[in-house]
Each structure stands twice: as structure tokens, then as C-alpha cells.
C-alpha positions as CSV (number, residue, x, y, z in Angstrom):
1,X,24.8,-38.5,-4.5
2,X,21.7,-36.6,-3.2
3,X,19.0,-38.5,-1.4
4,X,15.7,-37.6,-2.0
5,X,13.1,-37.4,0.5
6,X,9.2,-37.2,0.6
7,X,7.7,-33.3,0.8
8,X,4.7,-33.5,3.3
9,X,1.6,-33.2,1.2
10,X,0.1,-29.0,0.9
11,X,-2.1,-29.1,4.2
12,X,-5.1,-27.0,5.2
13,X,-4.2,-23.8,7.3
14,X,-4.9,-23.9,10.9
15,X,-5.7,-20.6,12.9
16,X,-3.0,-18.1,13.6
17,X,-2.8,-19.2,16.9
18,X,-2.1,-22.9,17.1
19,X,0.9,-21.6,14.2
20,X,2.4,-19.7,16.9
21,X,2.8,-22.4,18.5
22,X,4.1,-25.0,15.8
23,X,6.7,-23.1,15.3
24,X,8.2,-21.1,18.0
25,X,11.6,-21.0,16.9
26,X,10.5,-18.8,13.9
27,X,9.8,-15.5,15.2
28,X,8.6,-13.3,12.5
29,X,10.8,-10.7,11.0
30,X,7.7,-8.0,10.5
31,X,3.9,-8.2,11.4
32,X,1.6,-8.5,8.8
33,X,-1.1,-6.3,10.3
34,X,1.3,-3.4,10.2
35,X,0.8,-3.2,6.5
36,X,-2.2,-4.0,6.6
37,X,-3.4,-0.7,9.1
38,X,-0.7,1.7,9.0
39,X,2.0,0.2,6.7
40,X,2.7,2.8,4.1
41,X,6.2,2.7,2.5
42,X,6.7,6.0,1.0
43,X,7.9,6.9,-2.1
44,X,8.7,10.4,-2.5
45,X,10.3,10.4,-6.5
46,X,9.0,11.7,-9.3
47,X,11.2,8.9,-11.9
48,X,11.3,8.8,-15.6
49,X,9.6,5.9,-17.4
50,X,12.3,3.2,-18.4
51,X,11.7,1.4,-21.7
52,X,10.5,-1.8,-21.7
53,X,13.8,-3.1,-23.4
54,X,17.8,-1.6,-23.2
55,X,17.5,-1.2,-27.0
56,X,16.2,2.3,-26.5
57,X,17.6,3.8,-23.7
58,X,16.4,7.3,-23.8
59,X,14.3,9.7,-21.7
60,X,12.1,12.0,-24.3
61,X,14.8,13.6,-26.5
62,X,17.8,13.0,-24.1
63,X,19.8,9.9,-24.5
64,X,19.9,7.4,-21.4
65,X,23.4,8.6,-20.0
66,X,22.6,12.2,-20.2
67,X,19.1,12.1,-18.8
68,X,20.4,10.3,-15.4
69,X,22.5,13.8,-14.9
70,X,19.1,15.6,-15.1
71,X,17.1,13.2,-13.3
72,X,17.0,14.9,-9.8
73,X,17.8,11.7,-8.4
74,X,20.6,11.8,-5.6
75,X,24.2,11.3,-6.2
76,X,24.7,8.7,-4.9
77,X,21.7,6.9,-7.0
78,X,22.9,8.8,-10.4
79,X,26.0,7.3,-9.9
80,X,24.7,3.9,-9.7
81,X,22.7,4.2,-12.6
82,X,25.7,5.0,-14.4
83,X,27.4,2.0,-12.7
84,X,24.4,-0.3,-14.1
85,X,24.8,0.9,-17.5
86,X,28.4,-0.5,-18.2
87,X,28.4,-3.4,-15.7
88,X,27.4,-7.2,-16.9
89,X,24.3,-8.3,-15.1
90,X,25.5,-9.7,-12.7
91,X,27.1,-6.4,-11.2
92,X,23.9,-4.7,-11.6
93,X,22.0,-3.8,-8.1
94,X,18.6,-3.1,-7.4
95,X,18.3,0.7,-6.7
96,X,16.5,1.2,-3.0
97,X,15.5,5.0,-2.0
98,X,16.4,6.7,0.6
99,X,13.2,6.4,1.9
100,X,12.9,2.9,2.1
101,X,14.4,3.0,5.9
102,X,10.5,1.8,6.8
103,X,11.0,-0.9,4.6
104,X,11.6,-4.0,6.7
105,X,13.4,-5.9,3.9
106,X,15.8,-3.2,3.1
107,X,16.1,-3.3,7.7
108,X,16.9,-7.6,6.8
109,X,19.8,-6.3,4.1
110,X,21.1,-3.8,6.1
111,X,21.6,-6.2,9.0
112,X,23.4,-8.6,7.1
113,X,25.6,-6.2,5.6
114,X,26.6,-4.9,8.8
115,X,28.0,-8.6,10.0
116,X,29.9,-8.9,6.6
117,X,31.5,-5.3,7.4
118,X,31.6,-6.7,10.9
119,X,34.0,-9.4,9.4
120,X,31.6,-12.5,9.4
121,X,32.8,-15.0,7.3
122,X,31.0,-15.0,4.6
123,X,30.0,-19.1,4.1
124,X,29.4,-18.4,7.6
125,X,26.7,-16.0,7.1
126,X,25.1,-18.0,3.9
127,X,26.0,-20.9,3.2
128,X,26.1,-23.2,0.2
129,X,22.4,-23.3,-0.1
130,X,19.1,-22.2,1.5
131,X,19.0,-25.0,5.0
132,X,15.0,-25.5,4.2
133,X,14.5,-27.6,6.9
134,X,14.8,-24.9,9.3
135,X,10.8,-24.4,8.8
136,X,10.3,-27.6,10.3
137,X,13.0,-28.2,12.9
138,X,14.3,-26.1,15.5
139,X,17.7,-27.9,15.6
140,X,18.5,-27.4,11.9
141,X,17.3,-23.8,12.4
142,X,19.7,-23.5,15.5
143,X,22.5,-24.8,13.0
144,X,21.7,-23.3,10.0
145,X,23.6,-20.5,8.6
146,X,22.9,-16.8,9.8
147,X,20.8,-15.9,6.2
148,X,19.0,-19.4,6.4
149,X,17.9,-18.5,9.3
150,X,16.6,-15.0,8.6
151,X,14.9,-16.2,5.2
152,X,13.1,-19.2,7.2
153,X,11.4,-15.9,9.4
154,X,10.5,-14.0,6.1
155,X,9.1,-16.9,4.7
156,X,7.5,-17.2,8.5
157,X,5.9,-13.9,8.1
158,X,4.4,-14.4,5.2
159,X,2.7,-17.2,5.5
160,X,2.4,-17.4,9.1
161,X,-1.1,-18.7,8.9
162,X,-0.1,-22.4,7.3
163,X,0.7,-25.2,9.8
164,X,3.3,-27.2,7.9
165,X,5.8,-26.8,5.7
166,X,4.6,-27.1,1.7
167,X,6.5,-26.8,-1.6
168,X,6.0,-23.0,-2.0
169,X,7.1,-22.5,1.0
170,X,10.2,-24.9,0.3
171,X,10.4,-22.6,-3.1
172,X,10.2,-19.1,-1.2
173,X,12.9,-19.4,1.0
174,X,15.3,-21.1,-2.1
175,X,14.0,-17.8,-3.9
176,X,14.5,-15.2,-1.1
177,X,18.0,-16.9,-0.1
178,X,19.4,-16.8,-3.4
179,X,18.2,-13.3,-4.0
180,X,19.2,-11.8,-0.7
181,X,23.1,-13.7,-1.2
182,X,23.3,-11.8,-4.9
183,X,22.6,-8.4,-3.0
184,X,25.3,-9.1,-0.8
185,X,27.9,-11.2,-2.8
186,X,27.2,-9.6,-6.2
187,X,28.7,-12.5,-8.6
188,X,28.6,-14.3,-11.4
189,X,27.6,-17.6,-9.4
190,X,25.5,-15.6,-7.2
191,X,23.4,-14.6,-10.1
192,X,23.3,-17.6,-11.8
193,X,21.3,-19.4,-8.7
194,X,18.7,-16.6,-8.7
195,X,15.5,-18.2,-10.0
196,X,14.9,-16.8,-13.5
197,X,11.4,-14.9,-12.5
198,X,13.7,-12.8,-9.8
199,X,16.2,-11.4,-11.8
200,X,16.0,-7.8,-11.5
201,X,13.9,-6.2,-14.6
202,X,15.2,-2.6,-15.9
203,X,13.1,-0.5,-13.7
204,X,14.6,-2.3,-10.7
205,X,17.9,-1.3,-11.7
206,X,17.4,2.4,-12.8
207,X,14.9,3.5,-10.8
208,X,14.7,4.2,-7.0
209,X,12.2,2.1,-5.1
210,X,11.5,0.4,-1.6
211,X,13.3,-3.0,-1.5
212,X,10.3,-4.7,-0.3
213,X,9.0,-4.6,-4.3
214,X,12.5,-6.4,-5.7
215,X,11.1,-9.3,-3.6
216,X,7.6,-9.6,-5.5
217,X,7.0,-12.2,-7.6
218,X,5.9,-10.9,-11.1
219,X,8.6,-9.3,-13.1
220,X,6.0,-6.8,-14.7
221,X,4.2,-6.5,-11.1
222,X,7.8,-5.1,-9.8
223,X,8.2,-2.9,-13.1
224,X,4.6,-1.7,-12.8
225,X,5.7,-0.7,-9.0
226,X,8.2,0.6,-9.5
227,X,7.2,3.3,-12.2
228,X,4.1,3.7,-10.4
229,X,5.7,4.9,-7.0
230,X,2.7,4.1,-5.0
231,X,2.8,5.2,-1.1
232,X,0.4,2.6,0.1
233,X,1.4,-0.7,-0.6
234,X,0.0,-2.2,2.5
235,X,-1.4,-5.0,0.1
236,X,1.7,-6.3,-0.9
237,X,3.0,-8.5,2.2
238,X,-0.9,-9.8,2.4
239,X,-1.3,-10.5,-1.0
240,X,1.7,-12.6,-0.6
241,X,0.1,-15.3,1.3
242,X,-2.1,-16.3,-1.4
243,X,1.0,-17.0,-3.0
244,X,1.5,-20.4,-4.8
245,X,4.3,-22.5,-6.1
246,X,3.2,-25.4,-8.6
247,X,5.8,-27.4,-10.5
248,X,5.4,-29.9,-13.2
249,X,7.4,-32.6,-11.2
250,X,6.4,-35.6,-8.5
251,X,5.8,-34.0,-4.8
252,X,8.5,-36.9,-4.0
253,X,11.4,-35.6,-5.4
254,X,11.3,-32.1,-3.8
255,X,13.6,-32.0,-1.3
256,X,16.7,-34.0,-0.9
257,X,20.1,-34.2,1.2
258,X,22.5,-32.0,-0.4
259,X,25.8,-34.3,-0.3
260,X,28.4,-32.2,1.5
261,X,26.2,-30.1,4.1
262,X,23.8,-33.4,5.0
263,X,21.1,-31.3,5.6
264,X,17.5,-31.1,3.7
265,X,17.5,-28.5,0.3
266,X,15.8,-28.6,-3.1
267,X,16.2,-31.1,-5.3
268,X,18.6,-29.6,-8.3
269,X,15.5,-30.4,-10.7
270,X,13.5,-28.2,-9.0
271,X,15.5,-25.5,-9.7
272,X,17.0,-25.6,-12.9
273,X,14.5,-23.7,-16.1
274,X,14.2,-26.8,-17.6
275,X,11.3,-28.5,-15.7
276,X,10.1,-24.6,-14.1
277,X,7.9,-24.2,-11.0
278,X,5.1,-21.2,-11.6
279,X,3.9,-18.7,-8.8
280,X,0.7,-18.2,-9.0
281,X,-0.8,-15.3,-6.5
282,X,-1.2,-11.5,-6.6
């Protein structure tokens, strides 16, 4: 049986320098200020607008399957487009462009594909669930599988200005871990433990765009992005720290001991639909 324990309440946020020291196990994956002066992802498509719904999947007079042919898209994309169109949702990948080699979340994905090709096992390299505690404790981090471990530094980066650990936090790194282990382990139960607001929207999975935008919040926001084909998004990773995770349950019953790894994730009712936790942010 799980044993709950008490999430430390949301705290104010200290300066960026005593952070780097509260946590100096966490090493950020990017740096924020990169966006924010230079950071420009590009996007060099010119995609066709995907309906809002499969139940019209055309482009102008051509019907969906045909279009992709005439699309100008690489290859290698057209022939995951048509891979998307006859697969269950669960098979379905985001599509990244080729010019998303900037993109430090595609860099995380590529990593960890590498070790799996590598031959790292693969509860080895994620593990039954996202080790939360590795925010607060360098031991658990030291322990914690390889993905936990890279999550805990995106969530680092992110919000590298707050002190302690708080529930979005907690909620961001069970998001990004479940997300990340679907890219790489495409199945059924994969999917199923991707929070419902991350499931990939039709854009995401017919048109080419920088992985950093499957890993925004707002399904729409990630639709809009992805049509839109922006080149500066140096607000996204910023905007993400004014990120905020409410739920409608007791702050106590967050976290608890998940009963075969001992160690600190969240409490099932935190993740199922039926008592949801909202983002607010952007």
C-alpha cells in the first residue's frame, strides 16, 4: 500500500543565486538566457493547415493521403505522415524537423535514444515512474533512473529561480517523464500514463515542428505553434516559469511511496482525469 507523505507548502522564490546553490546536483540541461537573447529555433516549412478534427482530412481539393505526396515535406517525414494515418494513437509520433538540431529537447531525446540503441536496458533507463524526489535529494537523484534524472534537470531549468520543491514542479517532471518514455517506448501503456493535456493534437502528428513545442502545455498553444511556424520562440522556455499546477485535492496527499520502488512519486489520485490538476501559465 502507498504511504502518503506531506508536499512542502508553494514557497516564495529566492534569487538565482542562492538556487544554485540548493541544488547543485541539478545542473541545468539548457540556459534560459539563451532564448531569451539569441535563442531562435528555426523553422524553415511552409506546412498545410490541418483541420481541427480527423473527420475532414483534406488539404483544399486533395484528399489527406494524396496531399502528403505533394506536400514538399521530406521523405522521411511524408512517410511518417502516412504511418500516423493508419496507426492507433498510441503508435502515432510527434513529427520534429530537421531543423530542430538547435532544439535542446530534441538534443535530451536524441541522447536517450542513443543509450537504448546502445543496449541500455530499458527499466534501466526509465523506470516504473518519474523518482520526484530527485529535486530534493541528491541521493535519490544519484539513484534514480537515467530519464528521472534528466527530467529532474528540465524541470531544473525551467524553474531554476524557485528554492524548493512545489506541486507543479512535482506535476512537470510526472508530465515530461511520461511524455519523454512514450517518444521512446511508443505503447499502449506508455500512452495511457501521458497526462490527458499532453497527448499529441493533430498538428503535432502531421506537421513538422521543433520538439521543444510538443512539451508546451496548452493543446491549442502547440496547434497554434505549430501551424504558425514561428522562428523566434525565445518566449517559450521563459514563459514556462510562470507556469502553475493547481489541483482540486489536499496538498497532503501529493506525493507518496510507490510500493515496489520505495521511493517518493505522485499519489495515483493525482494523476488519474478524475480529480484533474490545471496548468495555468502562458
Amino acid at each position: 500500500m502507498a504511504n502518503c507523505v506531506n508536499q512542502r507548502p508553494e514557497s516564495s522564490s529566492p534569487d538565482r543565486a542562492s538556487q544554485k546553490t540548493s541544488r547543485p546536483w541539478l545542473t541545468t540541461v539548457f540556459d534560459r538566457q539563451y532564448f531569451l537573447t539569441a535563442g531562435h529555433i528555426p523553422c524553415n516549412w511552409s506546412p498545410p493547415t490541418i483541420p481541427d478534427t480527423y473527420e475532414s482530412l483534406n488539404f483544399g481539393n486533395l484528399p489527406f493521403s494524396s496531399s502528403i505526396g505533394a506536400n514538399h515535406y521530406p521523405l522521411e517525414t511524408q512517410q511518417t505522415q502516412h504511418q500516423n494515418l493508419v496507426s492507433p494513437a498510441w503508435a502515432m509520433r510527434p513529427i520534429t524537423g530537421a531543423s530542430a538540431a538547435d532544439d535542446p529537447f530534441e538534443a535530451v531525446l536524441v541522447g536517450l535514444a542513443a543509450d537504448l540503441s546502445a543496449g541500455m536496458n530499458v527499466d534501466h533507463l526509465c523506470g516504473p515512474h518519474a523518482f520526484v524526489g530527485a529535486l530534493d535529494d541528491e541521493s535519490t537523484f544519484n539513484r534514480a533512473p537515467k530519464l528521472s534524472q534528466v527530467v529532474a534537470r528540465i524541470v531544473q531549468s525551467i524553474k531554476v529561480d524557485e528554492g524548493s520543491s512545489t506541486f507543479t514542479q512535482y506535476a512537470m517532471m510526472h508530465w515530461y517523464w511520461a511524455l519523454v518514455k512514450w517518444m521512446l517506448l511508443p505503447t499502449k501503456e506508455a500512452y495511457r500514463e501521458i497526462p490527458a493535456l499532453a497527448k499529441p493534437t493533430p498538428s503535432q502528428l502531421f506537421v513538422a515542428h521543433p520538439r521543444v513545442f510538443d512539451f508546451l502545455v496548452s493543446p491549442k498553444l502547440r496547434d497554434l505553434m505549430c501551424q504558425d511556424q514561428t522562428t523566434d520562440v525565445r518566449w517559450v522556455t521563459e514563459g514556462a516559469t510562470t507556469i502553475h499546477c493547481d489541483w482540486d485535492g489536499a496538498l497532503a496527499a501529493t506525493l507518496c511511496k510507490d510500493g515496489m520502488t520505495r521511493e517518493l512519486d505522485l499519489n495515483p489520485i493525482c494523476k488519474v482525469s478524475t480529480t484533474p490538476w490545471t496548468f495555468l501559465g502562458y
